[in-house]
C-alpha positions as CSV (number, residue, x, y, z in Angstrom):
1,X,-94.8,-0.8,-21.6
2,X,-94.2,-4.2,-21.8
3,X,-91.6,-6.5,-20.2
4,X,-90.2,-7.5,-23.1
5,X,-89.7,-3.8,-24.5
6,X,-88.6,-2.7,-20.7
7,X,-85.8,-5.5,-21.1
8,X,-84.6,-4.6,-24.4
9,X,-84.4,-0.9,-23.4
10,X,-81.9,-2.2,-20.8
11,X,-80.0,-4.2,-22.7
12,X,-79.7,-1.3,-25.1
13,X,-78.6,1.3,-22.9
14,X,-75.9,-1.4,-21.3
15,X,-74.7,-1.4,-24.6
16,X,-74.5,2.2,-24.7
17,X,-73.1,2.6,-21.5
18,X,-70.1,0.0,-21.9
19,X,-69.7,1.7,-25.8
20,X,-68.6,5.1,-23.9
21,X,-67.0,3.6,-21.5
22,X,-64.6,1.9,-23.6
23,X,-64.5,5.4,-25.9
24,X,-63.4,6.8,-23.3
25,X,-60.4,4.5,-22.2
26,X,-59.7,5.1,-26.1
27,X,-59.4,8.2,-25.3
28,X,-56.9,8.1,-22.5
29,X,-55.1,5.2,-24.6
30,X,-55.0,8.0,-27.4
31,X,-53.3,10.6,-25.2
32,X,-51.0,8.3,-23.3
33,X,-49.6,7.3,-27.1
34,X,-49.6,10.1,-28.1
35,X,-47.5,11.7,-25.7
36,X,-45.4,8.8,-25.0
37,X,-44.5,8.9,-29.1
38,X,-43.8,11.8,-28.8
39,X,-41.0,12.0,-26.1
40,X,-39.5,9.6,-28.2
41,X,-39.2,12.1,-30.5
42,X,-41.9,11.3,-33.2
43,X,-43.2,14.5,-34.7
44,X,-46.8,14.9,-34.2
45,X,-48.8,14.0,-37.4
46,X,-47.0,10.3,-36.8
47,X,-47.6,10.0,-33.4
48,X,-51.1,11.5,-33.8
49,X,-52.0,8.5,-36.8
50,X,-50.1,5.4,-34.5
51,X,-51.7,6.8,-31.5
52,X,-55.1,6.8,-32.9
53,X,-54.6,3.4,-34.7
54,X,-53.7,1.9,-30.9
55,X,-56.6,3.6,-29.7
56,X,-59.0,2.2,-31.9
57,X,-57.3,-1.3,-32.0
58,X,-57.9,-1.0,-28.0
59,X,-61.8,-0.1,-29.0
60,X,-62.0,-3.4,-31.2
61,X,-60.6,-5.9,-28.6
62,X,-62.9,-4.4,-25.6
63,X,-66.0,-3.9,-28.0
64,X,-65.6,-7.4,-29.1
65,X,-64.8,-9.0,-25.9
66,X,-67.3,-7.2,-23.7
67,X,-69.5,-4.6,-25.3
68,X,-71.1,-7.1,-28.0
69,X,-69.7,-9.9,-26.4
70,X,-73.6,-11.5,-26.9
71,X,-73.8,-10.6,-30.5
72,X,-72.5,-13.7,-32.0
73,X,-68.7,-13.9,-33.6
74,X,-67.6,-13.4,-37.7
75,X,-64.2,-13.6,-38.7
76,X,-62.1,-11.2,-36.2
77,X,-59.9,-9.6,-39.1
78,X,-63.2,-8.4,-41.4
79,X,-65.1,-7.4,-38.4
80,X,-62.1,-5.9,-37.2
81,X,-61.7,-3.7,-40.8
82,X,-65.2,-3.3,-40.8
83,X,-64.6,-1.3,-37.5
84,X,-62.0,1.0,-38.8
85,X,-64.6,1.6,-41.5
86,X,-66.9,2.9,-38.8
87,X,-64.8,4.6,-37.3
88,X,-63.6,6.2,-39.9
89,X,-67.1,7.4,-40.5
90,X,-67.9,8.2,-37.2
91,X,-64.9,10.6,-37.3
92,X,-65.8,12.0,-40.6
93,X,-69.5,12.9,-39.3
94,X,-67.2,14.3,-36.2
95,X,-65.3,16.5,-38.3
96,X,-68.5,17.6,-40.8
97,X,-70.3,18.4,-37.7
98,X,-68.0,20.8,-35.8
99,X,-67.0,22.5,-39.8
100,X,-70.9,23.3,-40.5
101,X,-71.5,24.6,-37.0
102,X,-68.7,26.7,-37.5
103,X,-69.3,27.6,-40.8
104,X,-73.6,28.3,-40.4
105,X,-73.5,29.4,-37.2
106,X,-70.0,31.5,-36.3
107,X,-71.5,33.7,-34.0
108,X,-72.3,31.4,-31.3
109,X,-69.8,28.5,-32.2
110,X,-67.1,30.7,-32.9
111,X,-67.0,32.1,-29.9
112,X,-67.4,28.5,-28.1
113,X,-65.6,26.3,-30.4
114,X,-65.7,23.7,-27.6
115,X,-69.7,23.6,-28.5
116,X,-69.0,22.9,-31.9
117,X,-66.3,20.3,-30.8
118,X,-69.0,18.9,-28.0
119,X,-71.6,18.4,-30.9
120,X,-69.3,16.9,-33.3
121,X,-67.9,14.2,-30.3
122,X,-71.9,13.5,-29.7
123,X,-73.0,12.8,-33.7
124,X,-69.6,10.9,-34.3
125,X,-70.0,8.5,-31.2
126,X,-74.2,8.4,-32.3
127,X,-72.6,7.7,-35.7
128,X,-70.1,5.2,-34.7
129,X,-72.7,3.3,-31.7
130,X,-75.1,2.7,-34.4
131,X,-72.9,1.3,-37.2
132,X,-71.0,-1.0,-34.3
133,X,-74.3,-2.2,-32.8
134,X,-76.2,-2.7,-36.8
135,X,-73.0,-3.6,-38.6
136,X,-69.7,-4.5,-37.4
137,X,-71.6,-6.3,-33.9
138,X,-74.5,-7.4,-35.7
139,X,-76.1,-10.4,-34.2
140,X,-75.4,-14.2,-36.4
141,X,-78.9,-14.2,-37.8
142,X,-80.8,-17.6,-36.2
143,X,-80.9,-20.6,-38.3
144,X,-85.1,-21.5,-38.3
145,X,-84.3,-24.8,-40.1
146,X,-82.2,-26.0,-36.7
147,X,-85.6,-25.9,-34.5
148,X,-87.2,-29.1,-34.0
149,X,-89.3,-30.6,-36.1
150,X,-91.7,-31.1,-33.8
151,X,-91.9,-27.5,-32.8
152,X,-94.9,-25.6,-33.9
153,X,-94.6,-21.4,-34.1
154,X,-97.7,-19.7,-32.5
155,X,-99.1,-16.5,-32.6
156,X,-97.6,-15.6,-29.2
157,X,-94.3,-16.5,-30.4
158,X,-94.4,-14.0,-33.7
159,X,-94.9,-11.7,-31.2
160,X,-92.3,-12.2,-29.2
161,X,-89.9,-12.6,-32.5
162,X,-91.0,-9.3,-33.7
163,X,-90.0,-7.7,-30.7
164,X,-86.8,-9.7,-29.6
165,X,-85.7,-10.6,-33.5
166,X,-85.0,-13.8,-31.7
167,X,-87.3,-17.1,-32.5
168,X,-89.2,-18.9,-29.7
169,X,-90.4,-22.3,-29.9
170,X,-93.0,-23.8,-28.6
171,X,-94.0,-27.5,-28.5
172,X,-97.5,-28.3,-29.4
173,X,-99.5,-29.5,-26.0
């Protein structure tokens, strides 16, 4: 394995890592709304949307600010729809997931509906990681007209922009 596929490995389960780790603070914003709406006396289908909404609004500022923070910076309010997008995705492929287990499968997953549930957190956060890191966190594209002129692009350096998606320049010797 090379160095350069070794690296981006890391750099790809970092971004994995620190996506779960800010799901999961979601997830304890989530309840803490929640159940703080709801001892001011919000019935539950309202504090369920607004704690949800808080939650995912949390997820946006962290996943911007430290998740992706390398992966370049569009306009905060369409990357920030383009996010509840995903999301809302994520949690339909959630929701599809845990209904077909229990629907194909009710032996097993009817009996251990936390399965189903397990398998329906693990293809919604797939769901959602992917779309965040492709889509909503995508990287600016480089500009190959802003290298120097004097720059020449060698066979070494394809290589190294196929795997990195990233140009390098070298100068002619």
């Amino acid at each position: 394995m090379s160095s350069t596929t070794a690296t981006t490995r890391q750099r790809e389960a970092g971004y994995l890592l620190r996506f779960c780790l800010v799901g999961a603070s979601g997830f304890c914003i989530d309840l803490a709304a929640f159940f703080g709406l709801r001892e001011l006396g919000f019935d539950r289908g309202f504090a369920s949307a607004l704690a949800i909404w808080v939650a995912m609004s949390s997820n946006y500022c962290w996943n911007r600010l430290w998740t992706f923070s390398d992966r370049g910076t569009q306009s905060i309010w369409r990357q920030y729809a383009a996010f509840c997008l995903s999301c809302l995705l994520g949690a339909s492929v959630n929701w599809s997931t845990r209904v077909l287990l229990w629907t194909f499968f009710p032996d097993f997953f009817g009996r251990y509906e936390l399965a189903a549930i397990a398998a329906g957190v693990a293809m919604g956060t797939a769901s959602n990681f992917l779309l965040c890191r492709l889509v909503v966190f995508r990287k600016t594209a480089p500009l190959l007209c802003s290298a120097p002129e004097s720059a020449a692009f060698t066979t070494e350096d394809e290589t190294a922009y196929r795997h990195d998606r990233e140009p390098v320049f070298s100068t002619p010797r």
